[in-house]
DOTI-812788 format. One line per 5 residues: their letters; for each residue x, y, z of N, C-alpha, C, CB. Coordinates in pm, 1 decimal, m for minus. Glycine has a CB too. Layout:
N
a = X:Y:Z:X:Y:Z:X:Y:Z:X:Y:Z | ...
END
This chain:
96
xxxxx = 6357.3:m1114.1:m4204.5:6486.8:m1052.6:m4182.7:6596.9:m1139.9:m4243.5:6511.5:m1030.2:m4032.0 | 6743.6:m1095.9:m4248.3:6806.1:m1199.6:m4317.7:6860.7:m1281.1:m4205.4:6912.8:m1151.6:m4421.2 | 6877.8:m1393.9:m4295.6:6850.5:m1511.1:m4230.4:7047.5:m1591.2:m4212.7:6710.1:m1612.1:m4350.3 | 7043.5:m1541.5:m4318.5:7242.9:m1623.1:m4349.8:7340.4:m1505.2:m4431.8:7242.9:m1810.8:m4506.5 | 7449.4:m1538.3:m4392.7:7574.5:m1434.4:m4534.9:7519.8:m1409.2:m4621.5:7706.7:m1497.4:m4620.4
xxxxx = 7526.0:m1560.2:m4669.7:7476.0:m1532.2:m4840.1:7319.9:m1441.4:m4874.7:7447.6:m1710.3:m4917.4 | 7241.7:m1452.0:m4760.4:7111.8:m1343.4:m4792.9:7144.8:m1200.0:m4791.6:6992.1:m1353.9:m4682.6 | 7254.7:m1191.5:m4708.4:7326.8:m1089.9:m4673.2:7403.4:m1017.9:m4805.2:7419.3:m1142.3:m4566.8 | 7465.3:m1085.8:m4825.0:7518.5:m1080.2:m4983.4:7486.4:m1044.6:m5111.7:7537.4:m1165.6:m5016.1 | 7357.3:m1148.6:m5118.3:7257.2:m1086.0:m5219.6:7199.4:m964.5:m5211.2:7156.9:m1155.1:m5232.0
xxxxx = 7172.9:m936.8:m5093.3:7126.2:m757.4:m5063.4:7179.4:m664.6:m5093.8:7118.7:m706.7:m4949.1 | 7323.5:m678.8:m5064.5:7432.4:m591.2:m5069.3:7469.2:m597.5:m5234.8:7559.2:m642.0:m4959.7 | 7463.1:m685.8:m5318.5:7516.2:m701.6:m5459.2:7308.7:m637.9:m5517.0:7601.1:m933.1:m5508.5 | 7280.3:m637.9:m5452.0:7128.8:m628.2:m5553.5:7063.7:m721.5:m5603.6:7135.9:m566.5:m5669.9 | 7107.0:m800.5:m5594.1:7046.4:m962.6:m5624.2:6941.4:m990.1:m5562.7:7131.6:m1079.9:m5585.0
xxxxx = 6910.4:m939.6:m5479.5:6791.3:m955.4:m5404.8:6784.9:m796.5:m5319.7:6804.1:m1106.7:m5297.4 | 6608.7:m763.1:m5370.4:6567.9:m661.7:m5289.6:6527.4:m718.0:m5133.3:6447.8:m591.7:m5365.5 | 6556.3:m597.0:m5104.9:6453.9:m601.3:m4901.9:6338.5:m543.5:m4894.2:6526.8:m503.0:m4753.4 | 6243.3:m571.9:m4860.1:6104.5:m582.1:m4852.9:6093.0:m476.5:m4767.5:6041.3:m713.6:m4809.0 | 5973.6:m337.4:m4803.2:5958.8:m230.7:m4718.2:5911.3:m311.4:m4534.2:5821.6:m118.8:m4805.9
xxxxx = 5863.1:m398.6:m4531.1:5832.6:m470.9:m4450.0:5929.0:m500.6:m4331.7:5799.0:m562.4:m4513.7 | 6058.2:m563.1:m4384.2:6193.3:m573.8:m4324.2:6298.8:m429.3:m4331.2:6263.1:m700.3:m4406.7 | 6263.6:m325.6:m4389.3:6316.5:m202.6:m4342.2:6240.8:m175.0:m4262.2:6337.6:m102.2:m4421.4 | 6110.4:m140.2:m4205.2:6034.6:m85.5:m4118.2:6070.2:m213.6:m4006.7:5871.8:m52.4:m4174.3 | 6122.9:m346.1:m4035.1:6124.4:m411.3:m3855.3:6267.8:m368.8:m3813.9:6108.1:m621.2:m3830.4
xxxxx = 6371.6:m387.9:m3910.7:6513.2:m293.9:m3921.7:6508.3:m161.2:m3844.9:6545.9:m249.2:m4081.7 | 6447.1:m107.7:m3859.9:6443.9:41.2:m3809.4:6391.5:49.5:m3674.4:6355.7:134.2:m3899.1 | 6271.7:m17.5:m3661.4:6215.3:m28.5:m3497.1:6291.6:m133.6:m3431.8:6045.5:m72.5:m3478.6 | 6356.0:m187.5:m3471.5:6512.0:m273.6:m3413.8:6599.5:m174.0:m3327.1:6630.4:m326.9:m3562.4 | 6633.4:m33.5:m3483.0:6745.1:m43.3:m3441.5:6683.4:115.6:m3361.6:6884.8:m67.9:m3561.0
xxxxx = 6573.1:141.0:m3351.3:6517.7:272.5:m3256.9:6524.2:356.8:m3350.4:6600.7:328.3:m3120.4 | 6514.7:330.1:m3452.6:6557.5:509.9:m3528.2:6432.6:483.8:m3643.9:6782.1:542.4:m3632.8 | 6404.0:669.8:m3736.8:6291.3:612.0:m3792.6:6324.1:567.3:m3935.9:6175.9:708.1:m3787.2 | 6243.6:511.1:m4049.2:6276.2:479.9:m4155.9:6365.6:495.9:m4203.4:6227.9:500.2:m4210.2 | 6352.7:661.6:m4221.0:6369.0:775.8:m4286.8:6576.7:780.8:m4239.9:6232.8:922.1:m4211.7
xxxxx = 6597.0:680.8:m4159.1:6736.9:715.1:m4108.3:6865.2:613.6:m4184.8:6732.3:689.1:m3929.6 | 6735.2:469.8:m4258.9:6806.4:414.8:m4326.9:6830.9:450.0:m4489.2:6767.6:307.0:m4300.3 | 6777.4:576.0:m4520.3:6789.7:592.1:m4634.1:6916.4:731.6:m4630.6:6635.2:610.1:m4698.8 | 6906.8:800.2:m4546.9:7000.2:927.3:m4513.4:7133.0:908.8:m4604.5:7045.2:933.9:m4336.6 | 7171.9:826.2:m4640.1:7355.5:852.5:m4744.2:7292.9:826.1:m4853.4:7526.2:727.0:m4725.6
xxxxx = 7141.8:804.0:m4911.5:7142.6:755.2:m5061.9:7127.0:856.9:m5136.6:7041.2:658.4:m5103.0 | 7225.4:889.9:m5222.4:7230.6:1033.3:m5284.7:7316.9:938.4:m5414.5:7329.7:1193.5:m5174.9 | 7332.9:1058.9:m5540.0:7393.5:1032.7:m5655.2:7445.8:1154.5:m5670.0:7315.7:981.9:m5763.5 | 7572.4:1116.2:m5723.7:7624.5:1249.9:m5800.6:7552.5:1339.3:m5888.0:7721.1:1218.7:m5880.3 | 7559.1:1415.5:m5879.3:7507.9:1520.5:m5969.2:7504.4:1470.4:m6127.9:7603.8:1652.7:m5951.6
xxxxx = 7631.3:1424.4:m6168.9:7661.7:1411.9:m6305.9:7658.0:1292.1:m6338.0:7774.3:1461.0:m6344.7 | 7619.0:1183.0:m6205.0:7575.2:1062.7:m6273.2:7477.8:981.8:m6290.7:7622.8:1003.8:m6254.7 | 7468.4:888.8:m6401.1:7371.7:871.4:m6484.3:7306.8:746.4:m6355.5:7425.6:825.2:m6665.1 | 7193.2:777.7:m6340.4:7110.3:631.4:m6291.6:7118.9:514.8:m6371.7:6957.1:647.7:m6284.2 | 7164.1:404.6:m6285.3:7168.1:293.0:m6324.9:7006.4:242.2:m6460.9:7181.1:216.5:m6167.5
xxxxx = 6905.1:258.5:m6390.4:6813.2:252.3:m6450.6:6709.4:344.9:m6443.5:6784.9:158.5:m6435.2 | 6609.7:292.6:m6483.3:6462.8:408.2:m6460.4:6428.2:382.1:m6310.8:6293.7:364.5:m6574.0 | 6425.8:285.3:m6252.9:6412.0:263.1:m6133.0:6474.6:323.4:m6022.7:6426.8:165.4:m6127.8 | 6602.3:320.2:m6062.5:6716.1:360.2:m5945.6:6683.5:510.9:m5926.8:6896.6:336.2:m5997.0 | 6638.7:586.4:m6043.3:6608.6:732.3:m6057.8:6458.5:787.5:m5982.8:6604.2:759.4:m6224.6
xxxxx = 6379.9:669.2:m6012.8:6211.5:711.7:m5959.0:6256.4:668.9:m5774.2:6032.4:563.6:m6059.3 | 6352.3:587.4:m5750.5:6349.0:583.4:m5612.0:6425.6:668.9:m5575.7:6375.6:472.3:m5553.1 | 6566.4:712.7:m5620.3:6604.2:809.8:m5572.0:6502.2:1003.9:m5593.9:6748.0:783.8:m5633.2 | 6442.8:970.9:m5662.5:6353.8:1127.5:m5682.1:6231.0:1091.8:m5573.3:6274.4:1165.4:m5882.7 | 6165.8:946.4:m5517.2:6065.1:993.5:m5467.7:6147.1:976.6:m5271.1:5904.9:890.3:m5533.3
xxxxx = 6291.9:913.8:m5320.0:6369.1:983.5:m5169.9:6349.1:1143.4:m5114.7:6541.2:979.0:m5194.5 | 6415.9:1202.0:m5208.1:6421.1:1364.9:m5241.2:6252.0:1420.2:m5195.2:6461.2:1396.3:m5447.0 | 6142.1:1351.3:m5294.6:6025.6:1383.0:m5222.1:6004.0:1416.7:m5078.2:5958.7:1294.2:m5240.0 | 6029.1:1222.2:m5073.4:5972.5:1229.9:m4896.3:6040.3:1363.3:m4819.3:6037.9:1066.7:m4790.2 | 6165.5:1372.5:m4832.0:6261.1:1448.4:m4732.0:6164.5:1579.3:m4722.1:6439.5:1482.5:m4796.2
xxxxx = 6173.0:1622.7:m4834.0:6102.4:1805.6:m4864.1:5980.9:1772.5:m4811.9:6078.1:1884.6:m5052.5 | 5894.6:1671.0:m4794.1:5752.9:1648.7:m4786.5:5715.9:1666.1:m4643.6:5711.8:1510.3:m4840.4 | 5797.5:1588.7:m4528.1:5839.8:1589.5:m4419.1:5908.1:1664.0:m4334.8:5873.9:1527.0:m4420.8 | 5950.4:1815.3:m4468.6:5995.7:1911.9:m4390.6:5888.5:2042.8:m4361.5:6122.6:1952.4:m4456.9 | 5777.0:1970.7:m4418.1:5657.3:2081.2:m4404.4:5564.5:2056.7:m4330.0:5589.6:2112.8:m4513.7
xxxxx = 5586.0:2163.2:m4191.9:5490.0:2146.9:m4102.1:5343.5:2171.2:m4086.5:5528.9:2192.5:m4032.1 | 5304.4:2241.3:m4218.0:5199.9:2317.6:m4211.7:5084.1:2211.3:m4294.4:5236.0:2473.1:m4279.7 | 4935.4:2156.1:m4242.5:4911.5:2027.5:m4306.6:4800.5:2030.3:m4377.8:4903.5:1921.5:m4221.0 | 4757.9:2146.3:m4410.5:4702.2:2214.9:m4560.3:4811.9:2199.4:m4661.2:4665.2:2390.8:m4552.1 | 4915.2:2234.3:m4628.3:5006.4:2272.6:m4742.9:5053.7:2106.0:m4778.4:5151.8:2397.2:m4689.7
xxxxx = 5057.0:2005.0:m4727.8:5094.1:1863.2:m4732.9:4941.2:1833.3:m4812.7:5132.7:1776.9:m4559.9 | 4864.1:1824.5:m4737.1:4730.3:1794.6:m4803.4:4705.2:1849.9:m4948.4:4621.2:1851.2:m4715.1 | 4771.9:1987.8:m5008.7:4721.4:2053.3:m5129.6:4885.5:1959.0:m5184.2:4691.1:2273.1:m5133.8 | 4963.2:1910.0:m5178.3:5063.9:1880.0:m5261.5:5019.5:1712.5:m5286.4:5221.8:1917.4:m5189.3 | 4977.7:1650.7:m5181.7:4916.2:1532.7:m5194.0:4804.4:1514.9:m5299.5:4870.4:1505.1:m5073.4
xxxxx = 4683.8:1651.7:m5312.7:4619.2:1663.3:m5420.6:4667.9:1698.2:m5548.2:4542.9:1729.6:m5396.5 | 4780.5:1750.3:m5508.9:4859.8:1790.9:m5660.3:4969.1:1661.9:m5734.9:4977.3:1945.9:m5620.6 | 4992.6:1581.0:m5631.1:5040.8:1496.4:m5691.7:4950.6:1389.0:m5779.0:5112.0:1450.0:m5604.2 | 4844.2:1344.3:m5683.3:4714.3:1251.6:m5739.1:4692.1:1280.7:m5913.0:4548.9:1307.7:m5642.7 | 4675.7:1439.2:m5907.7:4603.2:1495.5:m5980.8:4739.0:1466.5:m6122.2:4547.4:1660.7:m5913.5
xxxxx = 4803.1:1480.0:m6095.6:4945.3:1511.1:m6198.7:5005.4:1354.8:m6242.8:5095.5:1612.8:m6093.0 | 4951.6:1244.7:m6140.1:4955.8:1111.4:m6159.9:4853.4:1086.4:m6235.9:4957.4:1035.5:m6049.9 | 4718.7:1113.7:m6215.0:4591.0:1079.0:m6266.2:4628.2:1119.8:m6463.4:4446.3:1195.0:m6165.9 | 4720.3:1241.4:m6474.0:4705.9:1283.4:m6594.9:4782.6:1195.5:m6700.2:4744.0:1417.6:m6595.2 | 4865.0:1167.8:m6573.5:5001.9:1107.4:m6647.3:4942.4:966.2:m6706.8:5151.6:1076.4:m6523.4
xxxxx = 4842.6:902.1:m6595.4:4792.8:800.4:m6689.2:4737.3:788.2:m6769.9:4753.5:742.4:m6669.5 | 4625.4:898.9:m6759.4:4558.7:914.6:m6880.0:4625.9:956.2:m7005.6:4466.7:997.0:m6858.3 | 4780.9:1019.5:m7006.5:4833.1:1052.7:m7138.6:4866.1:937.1:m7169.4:4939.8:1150.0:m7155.4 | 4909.2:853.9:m7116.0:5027.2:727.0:m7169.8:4863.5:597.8:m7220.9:5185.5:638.2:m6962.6 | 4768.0:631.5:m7194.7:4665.9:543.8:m7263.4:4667.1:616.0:m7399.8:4508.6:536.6:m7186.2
x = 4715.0:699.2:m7423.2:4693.5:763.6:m7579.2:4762.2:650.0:m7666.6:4780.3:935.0:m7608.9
END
């Protein structure tokens, strides 16, 4: 967890990431679930992601949400196979 300001600091500037580890003790800290510390991370519509990164975390945010709004657990299970399957391809194209 952080330890001083300045760790504090670095978090907040990006200088240093937080470890899924210390969001999940963060969250059972603060009683609420993961899923409650990510709730304001959104981007404008029209603006550009900082990087490739900032974009694959904000799209697999968007995931989880829709993923977690489906109660039915065939239908989670066949998207879980559809993702594998659509990952599996993706690697195999980029070995070309």
């Amino acid at each position: 967890m952080i330890q001083t300001v300045d760790q504090l600091e670095r978090y907040e500037t990006g200088a240093d990431r937080i470890h899924a580890r210390d969001l999940f003790h963060a969250a059972k800290r603060l009683e609420v679930p993961v899923s409650h510390l990510f709730r304001d991370v959104t981007t404008a519509a029209n603006d550009e992601p900082r990087d490739a990164e900032a974009n694959l975390m904000q799209h697999s945010l968007e995931l989880l949400r829709a993923f977690s709004g489906i109660d039915d657990a065939e239908v989670r299970a066949g998207l879980i196979r559809l993702a594998q399957r659509a990952s599996a391809e993706a690697g195999s194209n980029s070995a070309l």
